[in-house]
C-alpha positions in Angstrom: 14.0 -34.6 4.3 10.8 -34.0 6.3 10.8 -33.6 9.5 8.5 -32.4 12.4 8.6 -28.8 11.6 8.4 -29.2 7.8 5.7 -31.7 8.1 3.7 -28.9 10.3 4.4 -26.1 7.7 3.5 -28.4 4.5 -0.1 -29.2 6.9 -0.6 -25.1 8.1 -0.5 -24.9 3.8 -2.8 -27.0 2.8 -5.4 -27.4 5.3 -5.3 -23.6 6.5 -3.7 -21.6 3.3 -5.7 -24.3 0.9 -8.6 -25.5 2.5 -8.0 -28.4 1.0 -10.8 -31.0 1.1 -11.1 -34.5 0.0 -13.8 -33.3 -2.3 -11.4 -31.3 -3.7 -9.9 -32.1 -7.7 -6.5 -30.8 -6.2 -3.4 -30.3 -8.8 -0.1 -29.8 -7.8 2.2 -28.5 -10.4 6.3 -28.8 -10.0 9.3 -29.1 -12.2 12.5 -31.5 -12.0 14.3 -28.9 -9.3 11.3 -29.0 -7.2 10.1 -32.5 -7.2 11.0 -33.0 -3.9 8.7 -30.7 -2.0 5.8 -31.9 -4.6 6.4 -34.8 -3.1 6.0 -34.3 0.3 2.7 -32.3 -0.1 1.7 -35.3 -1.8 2.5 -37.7 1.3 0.8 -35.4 3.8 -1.6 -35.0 2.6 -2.2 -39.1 1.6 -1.8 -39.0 5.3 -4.9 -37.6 5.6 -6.8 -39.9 3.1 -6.9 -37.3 0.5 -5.3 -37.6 -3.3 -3.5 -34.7 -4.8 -2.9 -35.5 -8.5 1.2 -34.1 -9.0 2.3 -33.0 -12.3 5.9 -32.0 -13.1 6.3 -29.8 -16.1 9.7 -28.1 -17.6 11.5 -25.7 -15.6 9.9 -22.0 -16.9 11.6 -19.4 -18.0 11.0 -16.6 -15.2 7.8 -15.5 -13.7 5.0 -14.8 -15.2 5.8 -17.7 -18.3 2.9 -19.9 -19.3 3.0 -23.7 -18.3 2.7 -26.5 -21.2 -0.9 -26.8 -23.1 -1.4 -30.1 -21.1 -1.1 -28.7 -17.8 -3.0 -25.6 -18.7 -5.9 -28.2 -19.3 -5.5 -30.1 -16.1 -5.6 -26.9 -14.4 -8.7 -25.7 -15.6 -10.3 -29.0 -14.3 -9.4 -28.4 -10.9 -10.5 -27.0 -7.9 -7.7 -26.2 -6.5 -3.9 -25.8 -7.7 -0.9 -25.8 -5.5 1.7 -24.8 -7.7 5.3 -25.5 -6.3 7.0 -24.4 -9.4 10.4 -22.8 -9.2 9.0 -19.3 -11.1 5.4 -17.9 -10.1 2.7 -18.6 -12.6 0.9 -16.4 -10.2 0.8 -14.3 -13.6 0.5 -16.6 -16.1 -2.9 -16.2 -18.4 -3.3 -20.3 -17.8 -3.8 -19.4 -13.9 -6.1 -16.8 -15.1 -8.2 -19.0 -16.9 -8.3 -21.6 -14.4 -9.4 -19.0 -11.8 -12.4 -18.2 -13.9 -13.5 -21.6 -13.8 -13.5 -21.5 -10.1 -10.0 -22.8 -9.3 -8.4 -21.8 -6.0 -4.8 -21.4 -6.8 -1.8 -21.3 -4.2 1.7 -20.1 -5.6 4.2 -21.4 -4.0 7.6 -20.5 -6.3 11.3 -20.8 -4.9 10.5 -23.1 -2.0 12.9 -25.1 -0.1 13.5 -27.1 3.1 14.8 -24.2 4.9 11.5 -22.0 3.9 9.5 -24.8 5.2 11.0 -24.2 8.9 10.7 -20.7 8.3 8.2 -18.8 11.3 6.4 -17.1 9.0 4.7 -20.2 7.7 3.9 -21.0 11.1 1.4 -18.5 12.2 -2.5 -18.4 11.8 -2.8 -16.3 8.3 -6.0 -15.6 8.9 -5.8 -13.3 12.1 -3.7 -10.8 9.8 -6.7 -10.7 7.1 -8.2 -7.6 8.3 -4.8 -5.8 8.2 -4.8 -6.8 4.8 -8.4 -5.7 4.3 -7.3 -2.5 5.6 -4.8 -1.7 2.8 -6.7 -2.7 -0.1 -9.5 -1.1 0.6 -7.3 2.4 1.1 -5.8 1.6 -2.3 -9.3 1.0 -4.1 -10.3 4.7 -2.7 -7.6 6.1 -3.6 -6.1 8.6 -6.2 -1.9 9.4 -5.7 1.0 7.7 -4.1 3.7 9.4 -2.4 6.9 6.8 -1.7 9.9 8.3 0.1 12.8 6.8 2.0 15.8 8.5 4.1 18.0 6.4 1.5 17.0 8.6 -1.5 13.5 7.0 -2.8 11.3 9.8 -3.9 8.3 9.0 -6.6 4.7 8.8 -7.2 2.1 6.6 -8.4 -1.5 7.4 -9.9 -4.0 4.8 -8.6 -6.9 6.8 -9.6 -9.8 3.9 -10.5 -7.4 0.6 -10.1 -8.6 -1.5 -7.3 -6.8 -2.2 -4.6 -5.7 -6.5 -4.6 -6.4 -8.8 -1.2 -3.4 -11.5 -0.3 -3.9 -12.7 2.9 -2.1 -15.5 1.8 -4.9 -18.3 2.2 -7.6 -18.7 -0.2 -11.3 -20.1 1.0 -13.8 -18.9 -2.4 -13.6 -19.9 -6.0 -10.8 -18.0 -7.8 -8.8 -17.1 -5.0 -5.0 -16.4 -5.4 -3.0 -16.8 -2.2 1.5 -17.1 -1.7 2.0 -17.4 1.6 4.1 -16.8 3.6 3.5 -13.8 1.7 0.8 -11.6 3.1 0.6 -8.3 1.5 -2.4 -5.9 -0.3 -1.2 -4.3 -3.6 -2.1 -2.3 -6.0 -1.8 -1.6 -10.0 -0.7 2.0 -10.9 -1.7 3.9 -14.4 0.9 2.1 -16.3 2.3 5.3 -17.5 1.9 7.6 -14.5 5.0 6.9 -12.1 7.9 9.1 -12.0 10.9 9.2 -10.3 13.7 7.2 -8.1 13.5 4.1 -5.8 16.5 2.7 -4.0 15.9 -1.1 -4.0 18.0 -1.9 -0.7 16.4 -5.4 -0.1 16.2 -8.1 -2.3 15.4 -8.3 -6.1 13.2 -11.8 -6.0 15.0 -13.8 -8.5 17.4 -16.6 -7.9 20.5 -14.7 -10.0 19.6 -11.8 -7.5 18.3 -12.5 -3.9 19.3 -10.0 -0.9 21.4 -7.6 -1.9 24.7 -5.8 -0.8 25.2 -3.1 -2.8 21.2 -0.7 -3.6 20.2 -0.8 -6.9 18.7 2.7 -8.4 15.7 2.5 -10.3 15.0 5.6 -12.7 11.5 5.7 -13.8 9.8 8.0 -16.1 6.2 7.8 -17.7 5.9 4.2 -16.3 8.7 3.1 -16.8 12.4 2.0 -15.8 14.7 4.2 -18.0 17.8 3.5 -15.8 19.5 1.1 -13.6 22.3 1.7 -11.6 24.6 0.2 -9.0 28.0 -0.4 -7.1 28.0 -4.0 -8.8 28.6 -3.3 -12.2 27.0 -7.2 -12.7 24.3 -6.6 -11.6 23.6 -3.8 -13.8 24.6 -5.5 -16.6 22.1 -8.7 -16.0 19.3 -6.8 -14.9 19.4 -4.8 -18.4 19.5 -8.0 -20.6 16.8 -9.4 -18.0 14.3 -6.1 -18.8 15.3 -5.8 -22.5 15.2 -2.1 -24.5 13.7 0.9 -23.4 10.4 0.1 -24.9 10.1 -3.1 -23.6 6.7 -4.1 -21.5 9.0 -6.3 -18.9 9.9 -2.3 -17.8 6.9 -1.1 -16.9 6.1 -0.9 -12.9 3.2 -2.9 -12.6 2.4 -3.1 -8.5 3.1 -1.7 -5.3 2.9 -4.2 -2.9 2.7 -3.5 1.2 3.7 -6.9 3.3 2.6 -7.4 6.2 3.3 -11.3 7.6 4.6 -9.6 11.0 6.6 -12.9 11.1 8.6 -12.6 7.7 12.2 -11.6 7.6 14.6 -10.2 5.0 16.0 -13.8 3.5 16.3 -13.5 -0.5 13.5 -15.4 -1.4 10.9 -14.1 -2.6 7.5 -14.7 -0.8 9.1 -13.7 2.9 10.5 -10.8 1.2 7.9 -9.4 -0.2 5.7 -10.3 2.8 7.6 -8.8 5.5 6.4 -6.3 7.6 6.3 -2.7 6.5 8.7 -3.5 3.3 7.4 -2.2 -0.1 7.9 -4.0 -3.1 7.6 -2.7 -6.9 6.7 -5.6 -9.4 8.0 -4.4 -13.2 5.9 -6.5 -16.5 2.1 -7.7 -16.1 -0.4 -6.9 -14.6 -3.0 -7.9 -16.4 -4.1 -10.6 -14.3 -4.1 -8.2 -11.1 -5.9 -5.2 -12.2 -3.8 -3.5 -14.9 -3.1 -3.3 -18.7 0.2 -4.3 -19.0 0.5 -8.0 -20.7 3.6 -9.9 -21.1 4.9 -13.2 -19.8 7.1 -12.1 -17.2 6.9 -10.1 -13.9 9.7 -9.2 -11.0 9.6 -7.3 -7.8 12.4 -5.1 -5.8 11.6 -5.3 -2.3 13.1 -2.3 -0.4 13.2 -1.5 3.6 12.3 1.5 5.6 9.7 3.6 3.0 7.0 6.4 4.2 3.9 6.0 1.9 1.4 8.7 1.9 -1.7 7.6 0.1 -3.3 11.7 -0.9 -2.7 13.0 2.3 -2.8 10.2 4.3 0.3 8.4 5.8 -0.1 4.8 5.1 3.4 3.3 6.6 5.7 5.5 8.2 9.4 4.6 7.9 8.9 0.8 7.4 5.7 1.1 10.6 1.9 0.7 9.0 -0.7 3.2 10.5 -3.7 1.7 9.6 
């Protein structure tokens, strides 16, 4: 039901995060689960005497999955896409394509009427951009990644010629990618270069998963995760049929993400997570829409709490607290 405070959120999202306009050709995608929240956008914003055209496609079949042919082509018409789908197509090629015509494109996966009354959706995005700034710009110049944490995370990345990404978490230029509340800068590493551990101790961003209660231990050798292991036996067990064999693309790490929305908690879903303060996040599958090589149609990030990176010799965030 929309209230006050959702009402205000759904507005800070499409007139601040968006820039919507009424000459805008807006699209906003949604399935059957997430109809609801399509919905509302779609009254607010006819509130405002402006149109948003709302398609619902089929629920997908994790992030990163492509949407239907016809909704590929709507998007690609567009100006701007809000997409409230339940799994990011953040990834997908179709947003890809779409950007390249000069679509704005806002991913919104895993929302809900709780997220909408969530702080960090209420705060001005744009005072945070030059944090942001700030990040990527250290990853573009840089060469080696040094990730550490007191609970037993100890690997490194090679960045060396990858450019550093820019989510501010509003978009304002042709092509733009935004997923607020998540604010973060990232980066692609050399697909094979990373090597060795990383306690996830915070959330793994998929709806079987969420915040967790017992670490999971990622093993990762030449790029990729060789190795899960946990408490919760489960949990083990579903993450290997999520990531497939050995050789499959789904385990290669793909992104280091830095969040920095100083209003985000630690909730379980997925764009506060990986948006909170100081938390790192690893994304595993493509990247080829972010800077990378890696192609496949499916991408999921471990968010984990309390890391020192040291970017060359540079300390980047110490123990959860950015320097820069």
């Amino acid at each position: 039901m929309l209230n006050n405070i959702r009402q205000r959120a759904i507005k800070n999202l499409l007139f601040h995060c968006a820039h919507l306009k009424a000459k805008d050709h807006a699209l906003v995608l949604c399935d059957p689960e997430t109809r609801f929240i399509a919905d509302a956008f779609v009254d607010v914003a006819s509130s405002s005497q402006i149109k948003l055209n709302l398609l619902e496609i089929p629920v997908l079949m994790n992030h990163g999955s492509e949407p239907p042919e016809h909704a590929e082509k709507l998007m690609e018409s567009s100006t701007l896409i809000i997409s409230l789908c339940g799994f990011s197509l953040a990834h997908s090629k179709a947003r890809i394509r779409a950007a390249k015509k000069g679509a704005r494109f806002l991913s919104l996966p895993l929302y809900t009427w709780d997220l909408l009354e969530d702080p960090s959706l209420h705060i001005d995005f744009k005072s945070h951009a030059q944090k942001v700034r700030n990040f990527a710009d250290a990853f573009t110049d840089g060469e080696k990644i040094h990730i550490t944490t007191e609970a037993g995370t100890d690997i490194t990345l090679n960045i060396k010629g990858r450019v550093g990404n820019y989510c501010p978490g509003f978009v304002e230029n042709a092509g733009d990618l935004g997923s607020p509340p998540d604010i973060e800068a990232n980066i692609s590493p050399i697909e094979n270069s990373a090597n060795g551990i990383v306690i996830i101790n915070g959330s793994i961003t998929h709806p079987n998963f969420g915040l967790l209660k017992s670490p999971v231990t990622l093993t990762v050798k030449n790029g990729k995760i060789i190795d899960f292991e946990s408490d919760n036996k489960k949990q083990v067990c579903m993450l290997n049929e999520l990531f497939g064999p050995l050789d499959s693309k789904r385990r290669v790490l793909a992104e280091c993400g830095v969040g920095l929305n100083p209003a985000a908690k630690l909730t379980g879903i997925m764009l506060t997570d990986e948006g909170a303060l100081g938390y790192l996040h690893f994304g595993f599958g493509a990247n080829h829409t972010v800077g990378g090589l890696n192609e496949v149609d499916f991408h999921l990030d471990f968010v984990f709490r309390a890391a020192t990176l040291t970017l060359d010799s540079k300390i980047l965030i110490q123990s959860g607290v950015p320097q820069i």
